[in-house]
C-alpha positions as CSV (number, residue, x, y, z in Angstrom):
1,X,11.4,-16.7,-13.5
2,X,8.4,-14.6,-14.4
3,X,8.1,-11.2,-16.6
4,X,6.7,-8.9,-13.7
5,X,5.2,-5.1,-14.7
6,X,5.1,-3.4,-10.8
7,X,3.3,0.4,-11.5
8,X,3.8,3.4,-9.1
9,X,7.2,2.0,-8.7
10,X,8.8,5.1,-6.9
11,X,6.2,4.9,-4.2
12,X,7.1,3.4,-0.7
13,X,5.4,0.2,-1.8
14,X,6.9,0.2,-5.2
15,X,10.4,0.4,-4.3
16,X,10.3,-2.7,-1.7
17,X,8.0,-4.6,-4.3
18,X,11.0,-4.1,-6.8
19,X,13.3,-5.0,-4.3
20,X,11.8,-8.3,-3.6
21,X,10.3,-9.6,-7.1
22,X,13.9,-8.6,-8.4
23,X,15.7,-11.7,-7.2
24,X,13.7,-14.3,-8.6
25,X,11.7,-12.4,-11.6
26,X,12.6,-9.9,-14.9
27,X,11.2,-6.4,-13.6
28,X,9.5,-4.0,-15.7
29,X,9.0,-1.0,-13.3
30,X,7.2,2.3,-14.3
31,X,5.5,5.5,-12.5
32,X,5.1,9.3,-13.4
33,X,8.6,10.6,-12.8
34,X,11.2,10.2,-15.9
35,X,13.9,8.2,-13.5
36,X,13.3,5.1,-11.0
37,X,14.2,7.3,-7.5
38,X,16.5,4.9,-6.1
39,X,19.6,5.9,-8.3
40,X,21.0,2.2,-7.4
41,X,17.8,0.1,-6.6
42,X,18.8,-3.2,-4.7
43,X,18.5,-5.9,-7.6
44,X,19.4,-9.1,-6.9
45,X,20.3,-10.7,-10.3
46,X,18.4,-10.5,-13.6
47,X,16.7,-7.9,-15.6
48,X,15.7,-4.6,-14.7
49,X,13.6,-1.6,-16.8
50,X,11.9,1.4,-16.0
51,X,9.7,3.2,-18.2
52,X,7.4,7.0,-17.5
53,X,4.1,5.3,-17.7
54,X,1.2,6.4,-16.7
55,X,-1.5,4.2,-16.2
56,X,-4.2,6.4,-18.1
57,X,-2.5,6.6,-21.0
58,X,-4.3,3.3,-22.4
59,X,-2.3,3.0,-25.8
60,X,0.8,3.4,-23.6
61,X,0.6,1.0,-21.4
62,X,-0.5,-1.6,-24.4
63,X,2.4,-0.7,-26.0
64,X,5.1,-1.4,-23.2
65,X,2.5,-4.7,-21.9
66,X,2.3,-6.3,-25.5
67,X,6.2,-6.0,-26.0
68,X,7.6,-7.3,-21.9
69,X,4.5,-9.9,-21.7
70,X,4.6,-10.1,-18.2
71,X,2.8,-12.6,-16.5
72,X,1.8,-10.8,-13.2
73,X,1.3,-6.7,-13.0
74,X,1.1,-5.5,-9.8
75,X,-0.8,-2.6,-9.0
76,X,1.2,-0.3,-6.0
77,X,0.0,3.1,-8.1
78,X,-2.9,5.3,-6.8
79,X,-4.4,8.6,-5.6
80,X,-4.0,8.2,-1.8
81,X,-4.1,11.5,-0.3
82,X,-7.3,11.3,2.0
83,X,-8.1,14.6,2.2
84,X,-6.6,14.9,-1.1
85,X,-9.6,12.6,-2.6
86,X,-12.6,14.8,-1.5
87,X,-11.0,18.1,-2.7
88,X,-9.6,16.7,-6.0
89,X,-12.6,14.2,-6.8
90,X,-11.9,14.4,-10.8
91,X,-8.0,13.0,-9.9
92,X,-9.4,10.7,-7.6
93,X,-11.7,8.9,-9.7
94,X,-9.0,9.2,-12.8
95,X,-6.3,7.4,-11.6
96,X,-8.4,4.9,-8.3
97,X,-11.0,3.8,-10.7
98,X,-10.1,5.0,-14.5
99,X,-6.9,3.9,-14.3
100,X,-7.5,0.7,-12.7
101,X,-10.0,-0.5,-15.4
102,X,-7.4,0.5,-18.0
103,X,-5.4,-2.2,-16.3
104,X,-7.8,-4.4,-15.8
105,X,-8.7,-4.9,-19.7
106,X,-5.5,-5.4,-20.6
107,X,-4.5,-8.4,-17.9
108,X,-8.4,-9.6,-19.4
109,X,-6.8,-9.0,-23.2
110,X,-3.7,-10.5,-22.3
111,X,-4.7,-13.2,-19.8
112,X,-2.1,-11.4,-17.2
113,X,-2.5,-11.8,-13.6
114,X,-3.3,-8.3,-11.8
115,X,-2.6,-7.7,-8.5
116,X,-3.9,-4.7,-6.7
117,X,-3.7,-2.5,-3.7
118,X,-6.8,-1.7,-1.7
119,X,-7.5,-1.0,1.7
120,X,-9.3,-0.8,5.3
121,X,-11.0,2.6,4.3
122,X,-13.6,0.6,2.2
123,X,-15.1,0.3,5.3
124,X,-16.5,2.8,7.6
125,X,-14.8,2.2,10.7
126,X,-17.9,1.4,13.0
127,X,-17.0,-2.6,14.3
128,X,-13.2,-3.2,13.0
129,X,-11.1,-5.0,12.4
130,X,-12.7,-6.1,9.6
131,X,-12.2,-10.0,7.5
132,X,-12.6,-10.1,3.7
133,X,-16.0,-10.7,3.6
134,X,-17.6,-8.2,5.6
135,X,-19.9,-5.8,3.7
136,X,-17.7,-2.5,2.5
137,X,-19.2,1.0,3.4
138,X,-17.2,3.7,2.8
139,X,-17.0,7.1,4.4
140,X,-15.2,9.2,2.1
141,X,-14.6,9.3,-1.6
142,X,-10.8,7.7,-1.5
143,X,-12.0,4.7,-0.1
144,X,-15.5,4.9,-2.5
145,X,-12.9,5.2,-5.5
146,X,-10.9,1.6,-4.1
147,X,-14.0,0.0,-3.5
148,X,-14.9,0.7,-7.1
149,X,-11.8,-0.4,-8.4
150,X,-12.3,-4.0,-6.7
151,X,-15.8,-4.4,-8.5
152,X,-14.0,-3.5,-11.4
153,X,-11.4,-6.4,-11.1
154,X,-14.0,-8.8,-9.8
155,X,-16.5,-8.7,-12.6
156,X,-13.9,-8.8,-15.6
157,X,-11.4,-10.9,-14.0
158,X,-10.8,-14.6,-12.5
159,X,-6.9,-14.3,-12.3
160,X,-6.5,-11.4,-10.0
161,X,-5.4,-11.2,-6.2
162,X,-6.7,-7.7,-4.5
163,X,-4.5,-6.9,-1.2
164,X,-6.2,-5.0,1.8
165,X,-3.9,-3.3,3.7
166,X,-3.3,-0.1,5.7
167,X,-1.0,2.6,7.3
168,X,1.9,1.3,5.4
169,X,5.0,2.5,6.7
170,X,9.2,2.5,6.0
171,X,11.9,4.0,4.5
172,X,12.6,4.7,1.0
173,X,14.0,6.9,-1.1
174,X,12.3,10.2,-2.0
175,X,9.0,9.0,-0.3
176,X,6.3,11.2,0.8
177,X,6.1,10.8,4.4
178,X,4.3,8.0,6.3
179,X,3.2,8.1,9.6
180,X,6.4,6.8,11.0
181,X,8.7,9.2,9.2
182,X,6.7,12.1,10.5
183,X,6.7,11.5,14.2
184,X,10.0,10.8,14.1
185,X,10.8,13.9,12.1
186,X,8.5,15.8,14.9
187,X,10.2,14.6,17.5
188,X,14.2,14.7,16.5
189,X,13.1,18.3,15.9
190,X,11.9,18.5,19.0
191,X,8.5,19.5,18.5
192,X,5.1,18.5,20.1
193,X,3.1,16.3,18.6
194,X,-0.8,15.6,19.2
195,X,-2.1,11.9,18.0
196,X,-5.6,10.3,17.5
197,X,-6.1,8.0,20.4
198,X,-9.9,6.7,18.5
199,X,-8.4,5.4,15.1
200,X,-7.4,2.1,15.6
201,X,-5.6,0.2,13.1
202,X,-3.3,-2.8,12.8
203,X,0.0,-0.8,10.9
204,X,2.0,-2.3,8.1
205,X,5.3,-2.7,7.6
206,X,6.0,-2.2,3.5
207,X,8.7,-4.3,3.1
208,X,7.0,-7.3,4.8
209,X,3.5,-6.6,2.6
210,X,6.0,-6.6,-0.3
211,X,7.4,-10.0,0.8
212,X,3.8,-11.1,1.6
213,X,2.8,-10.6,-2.3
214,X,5.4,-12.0,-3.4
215,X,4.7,-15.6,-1.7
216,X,0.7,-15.1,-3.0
217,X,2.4,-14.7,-6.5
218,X,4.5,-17.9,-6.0
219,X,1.1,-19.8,-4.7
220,X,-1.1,-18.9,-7.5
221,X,-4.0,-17.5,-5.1
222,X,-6.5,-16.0,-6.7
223,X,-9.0,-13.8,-4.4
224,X,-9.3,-10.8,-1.7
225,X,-6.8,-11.1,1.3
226,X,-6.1,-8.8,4.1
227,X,-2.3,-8.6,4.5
228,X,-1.8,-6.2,7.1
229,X,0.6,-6.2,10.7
230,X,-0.3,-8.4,13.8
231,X,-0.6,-5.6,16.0
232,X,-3.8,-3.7,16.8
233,X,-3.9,-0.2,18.2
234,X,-4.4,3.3,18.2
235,X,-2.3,5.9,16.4
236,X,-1.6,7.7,19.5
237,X,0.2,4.1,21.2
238,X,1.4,3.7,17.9
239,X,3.5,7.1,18.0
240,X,4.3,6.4,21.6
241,X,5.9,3.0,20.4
242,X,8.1,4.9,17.9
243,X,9.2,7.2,20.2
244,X,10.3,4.8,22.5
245,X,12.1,2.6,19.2
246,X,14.1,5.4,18.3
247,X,14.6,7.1,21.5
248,X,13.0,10.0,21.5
249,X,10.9,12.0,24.0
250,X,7.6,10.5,24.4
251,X,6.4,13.4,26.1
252,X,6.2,15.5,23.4
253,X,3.3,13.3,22.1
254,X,-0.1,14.6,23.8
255,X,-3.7,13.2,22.6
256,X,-6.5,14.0,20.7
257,X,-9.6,13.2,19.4
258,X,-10.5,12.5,15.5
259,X,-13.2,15.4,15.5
260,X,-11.0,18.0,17.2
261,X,-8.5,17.4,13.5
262,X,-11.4,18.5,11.3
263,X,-10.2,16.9,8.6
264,X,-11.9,17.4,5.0
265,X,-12.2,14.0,5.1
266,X,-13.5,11.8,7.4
267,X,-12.1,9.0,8.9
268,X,-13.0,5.3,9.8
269,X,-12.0,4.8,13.3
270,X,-12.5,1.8,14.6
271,X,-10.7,0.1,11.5
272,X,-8.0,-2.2,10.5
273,X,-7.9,-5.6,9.3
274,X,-8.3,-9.3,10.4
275,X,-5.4,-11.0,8.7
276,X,-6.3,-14.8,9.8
277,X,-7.0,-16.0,6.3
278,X,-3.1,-14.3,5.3
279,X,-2.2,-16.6,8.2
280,X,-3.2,-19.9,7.0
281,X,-2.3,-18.9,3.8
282,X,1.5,-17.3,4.0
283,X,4.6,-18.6,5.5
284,X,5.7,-15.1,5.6
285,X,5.4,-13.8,9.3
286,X,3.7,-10.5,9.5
287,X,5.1,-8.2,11.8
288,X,4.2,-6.6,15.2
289,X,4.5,-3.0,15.5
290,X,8.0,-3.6,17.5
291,X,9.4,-6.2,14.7
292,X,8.9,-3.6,12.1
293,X,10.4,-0.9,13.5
294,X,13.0,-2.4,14.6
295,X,13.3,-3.4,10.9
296,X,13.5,0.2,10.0
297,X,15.7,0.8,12.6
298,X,18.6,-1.5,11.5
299,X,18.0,-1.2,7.7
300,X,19.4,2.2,6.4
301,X,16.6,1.7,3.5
C-alpha cells in the first residue's frame, strides 16, 4: 500500500484516478475548490483526505507533502482550455509550467515519484499519430506550456513517468464538459450539431487511462508513454459514433472544416497517439471508441 498525493482531483481525470488508486493505496487528494466534488467518492477500503491545495502555493504543498510522504504524486491538474491558453497566456504558463516545477522540486527534495499528464498537442498535427520519440512542435501556447513542463521533469528527475494522452472523455461529477457530454447534450436537446471531419485523433476513455496509470505505478516504469484509446478517427465519425451509442439522431450532426471554426487557437489536425509501447508494456486493455462508450453508457458515473 503506497501513500499517493493525486492533484486536480475534482477534474474528470482526478476523480477516476481517485477511484482507482483508492483500493489498493492511502489517498491524499487536493485541487482549488474547498470540497472533493463527489460528495460520496467510490473508495474501496483505506484512507482517504482532501485538502484546497494549489499547486503554486510552494510552502503549501511542502507542508501537506512533508507530513503524508507519499511515495507517488500524480499530476491530473492543469490549465487546459485551448483557446483559453492563448488569451490567458500569464495563467497558462503559471499553473502548465510554474506549477509543474514547483512539483517537480519537491518529488527531487523528497525522492517522490511524479507522474504527469501531457498530451498529443505537443505536436503540430502535420504526420500523426505520433510515438514517444518523435520530435514535439507545437502550434499553440497550451501545448508549448506541456512541452515545457516535460523538459522540466526530464532534466531534474529520473523517477518520473509523463503520460501522453488526448480527448479524454466520461462522466463525473461536476465536470466541465468533454466532447462526449456535449454532443450528447446537443443532441438530447435536439439541436444541430457541426463537427470537424480533419482532426483526427485516437479518443480516451478516463477511467481506462486511470486504470492504465495505475498498472505503470505498480511496474515501476520510469519514462514517456502514450496511453491513449485504440481507435483512430475524426471528430466528426467520432460524434456520429455517440449518436448512434446513445441513440440519438445522427442527422443532426453535419460537417465542417477546422478553418471554417476560427478558433483563437489553432489546432493540430492530423494528431493522436501511437500507443504500441503502452501495449507491450500494460495488461490493461485500452479501449475502442465503442468499448468506452459503452462503458459510459452502463456506468451511471
Amino acid at each position: 500500500m503506497k501513500n499517493v498525493f493525486i492533484t486536480g482531483a475534482n477534474g474528470l481525470l482526478g476523480q477516476k484516478l481517485v477511484e482507482v488508486f483508492s483500493s489498493e493505496n492511502r489517498i491524499l487528494a487536493s485541487d482549488l475548490q474547498p470540497e472533493f466534488f463527489p460528495s460520496q467518492p467510490k473508495i474501496s477500503k483505506g484512507f482517504f483526505e482532501y485538502e484546497k491545495i494549489d499547486i503554486l502555493d510552494k510552502e503549501k504543498l511542502e507542508t501537506f507533502i512533508s507530513s503524508f510522504k507519499p511515495g507517488v504524486i500524480i499530476n491530473s491538474g492543469a490549465y487546459t482550455d485551448v483557446d483559453g491558453c492563448e488569451v490567458e497566456k500569464d495563467k497558462a504558463w503559471k499553473v502548465n509550467v510554474e506549477g509543474v516545477k514547483n512539483l517537480a522540486f519537491l518529488c527531487k527534495e523528497f525522492k517522490i515519484k511524479l507522474v504527469h499528464l501531457s498530451t498529443d498537442y505537443i505536436f503540430d498535427g502535420k504526420n500523426g499519430p505520433y510515438s514517444e520519440d518523435e520530435p514535439p512542435n507545437p502550434l499553440g501556447y497550451y501545448g508549448l506550456t506541456k512541452l515545457e513542463s516535460e523538459k522540466i521533469i526530464k532534466n531534474n528527475l529520473t523517477d518520473y513517468i509523463i503520460v501522453r494522452s488526448n480527448v479524454l472523455y466520461g462522466k463525473g461529477v461536476k465536470v466541465k464538459k468533454n466532447f462526449v457530454l456535449w454532443v450528447i447534450d446537443k443532441l438530447k436537446n435536439n439541436e444541430n450539431i457541426k463537427i470537424v471531419t480533419d482532426q483526427l485523433n485516437n479518443p480516451t476513455l478516463a477511467f481506462n487511462l486511470a486504470q492504465a496509470i495505475s498498472e505503470l505505478v505498480e511496474k515501476n516504469f520510469v519514462g514517456t508513454v502514450n496511453i491513449a484509446g485504440s481507435e483512430y478517427l475524426s471528430r466528426y465519425d467520432f460524434a456520429k459514433k455517440i449518436a448512434l451509442k446513445f441513440k440519438f439522431n445522427k442527422m443532426k450532426i453535419s460537417s465542417i472544416k477546422t478553418e471554417e471554426l476560427k478558433q483563437k487557437a489553432p489546432r493540430p489536425q492530423k494528431g493522436g497517439l501511437k500507443i504500441d509501447l503502452a501495449k507491450k508494456l500494460l495488461s490493461t486493455k485500452l479501449l475502442n471508441v465503442d468499448e468506452g462508450l459503452e462503458y459510459m453508457k452502463n456506468n451511471p458515473l
